[in-house]
TORGU-74107 format. One record per residue: x, y, z negated of N, C-alpha, C in turn; residue in three letters; residue number from 1. Coordinates in steps of 0.2 Angstrom, whole numbers. Last residue first. Example, Ala and Ser with C-alpha at 12.3 -4.5 7.8 and 13.67 -1.06 7.14 Angstrom:
# residues 2
n.xx;n.yy;n.zz;ca.xx;ca.yy;ca.zz;c.xx;c.yy;c.zz;residu;num
64;-11;-35;68;-5;-36;64;0;-39;Ser;2
66;-28;-39;62;-22;-39;66;-16;-39;Ala;1
END
This chain:
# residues 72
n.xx;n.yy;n.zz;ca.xx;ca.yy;ca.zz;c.xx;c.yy;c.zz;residu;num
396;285;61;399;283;59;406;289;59;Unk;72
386;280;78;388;285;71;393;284;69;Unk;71
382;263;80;383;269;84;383;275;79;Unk;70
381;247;89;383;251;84;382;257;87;Unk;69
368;232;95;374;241;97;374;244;90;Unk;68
368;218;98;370;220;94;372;227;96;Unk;67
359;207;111;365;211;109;363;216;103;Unk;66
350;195;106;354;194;110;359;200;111;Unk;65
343;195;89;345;199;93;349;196;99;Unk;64
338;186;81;331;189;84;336;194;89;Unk;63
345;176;74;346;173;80;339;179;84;Unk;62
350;178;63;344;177;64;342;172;71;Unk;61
366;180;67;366;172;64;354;171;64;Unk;60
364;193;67;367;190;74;365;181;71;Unk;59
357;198;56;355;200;63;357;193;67;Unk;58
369;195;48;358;192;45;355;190;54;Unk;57
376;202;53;379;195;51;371;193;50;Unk;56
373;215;50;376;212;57;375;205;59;Unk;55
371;216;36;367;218;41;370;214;48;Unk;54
385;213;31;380;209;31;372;209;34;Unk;53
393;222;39;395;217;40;389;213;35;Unk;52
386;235;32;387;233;39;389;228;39;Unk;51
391;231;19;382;233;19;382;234;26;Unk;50
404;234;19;400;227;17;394;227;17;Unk;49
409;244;22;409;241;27;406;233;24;Unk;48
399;259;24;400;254;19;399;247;21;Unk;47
392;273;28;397;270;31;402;265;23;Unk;46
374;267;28;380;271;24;386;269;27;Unk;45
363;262;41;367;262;35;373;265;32;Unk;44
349;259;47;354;263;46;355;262;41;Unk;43
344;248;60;344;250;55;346;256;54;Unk;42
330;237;70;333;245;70;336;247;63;Unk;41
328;223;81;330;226;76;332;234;75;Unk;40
322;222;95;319;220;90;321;220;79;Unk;39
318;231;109;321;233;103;320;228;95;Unk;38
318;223;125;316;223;120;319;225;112;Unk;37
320;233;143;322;227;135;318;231;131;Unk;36
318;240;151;312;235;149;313;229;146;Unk;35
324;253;148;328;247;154;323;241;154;Unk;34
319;260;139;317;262;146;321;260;153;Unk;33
322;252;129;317;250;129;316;255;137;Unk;32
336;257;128;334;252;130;330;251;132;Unk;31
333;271;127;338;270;133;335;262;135;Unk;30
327;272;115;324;276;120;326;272;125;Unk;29
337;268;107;331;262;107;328;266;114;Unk;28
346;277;106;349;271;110;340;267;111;Unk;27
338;290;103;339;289;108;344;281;113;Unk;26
339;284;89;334;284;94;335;285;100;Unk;25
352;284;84;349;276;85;342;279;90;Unk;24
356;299;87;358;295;91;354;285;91;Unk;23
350;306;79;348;307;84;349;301;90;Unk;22
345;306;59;350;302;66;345;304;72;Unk;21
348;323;51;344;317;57;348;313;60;Unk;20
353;323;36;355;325;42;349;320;48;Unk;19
351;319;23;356;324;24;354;327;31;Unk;18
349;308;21;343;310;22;346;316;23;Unk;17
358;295;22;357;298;13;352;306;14;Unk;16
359;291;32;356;288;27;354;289;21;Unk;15
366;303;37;360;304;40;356;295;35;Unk;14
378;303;30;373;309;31;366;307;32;Unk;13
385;290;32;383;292;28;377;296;25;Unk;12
380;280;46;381;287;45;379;287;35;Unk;11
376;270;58;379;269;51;382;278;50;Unk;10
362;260;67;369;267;65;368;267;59;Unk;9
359;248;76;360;249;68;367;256;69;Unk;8
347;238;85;353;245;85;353;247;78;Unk;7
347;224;94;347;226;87;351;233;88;Unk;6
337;217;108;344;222;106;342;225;97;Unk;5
335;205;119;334;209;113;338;211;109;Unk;4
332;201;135;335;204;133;333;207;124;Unk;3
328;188;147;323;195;140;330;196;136;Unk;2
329;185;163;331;184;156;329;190;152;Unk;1
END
């Protein structure tokens, strides 16, 4: 079974260029060096309707089998 993982952090800082996201990279690292496949990456503001429609596009796309959040 092929595995395809969407990673979305959500951080005000590091979407508004404030700050480095360290952690969405280090999740695609993780996955992609379990020989899953990363096929969504985003970031976004801590805005809980611009997550929940990111999430929503993602999971209904049907291009992710798991979903990881992370920030925030």
């Amino acid at each position: 079974m092929s595995l395809k993982f969407g990673i979305l952090t959500v951080s005000d800082r590091s979407s508004a260029g404030e700050r480095e996201d360290l952690s969405g990279p280090a999740l695609v690292r993780s996955v992609e060096e379990t020989g899953w496949e990363v096929s969504q990456v985003g970031l976004v503001p801590d805005d809980i309707q611009e997550i929940g429609e990111i999430l929503t596009t993602w999971a209904d796309s049907g291009s992710c089998s798991v979903i990881l959040t992370t920030g925030g």
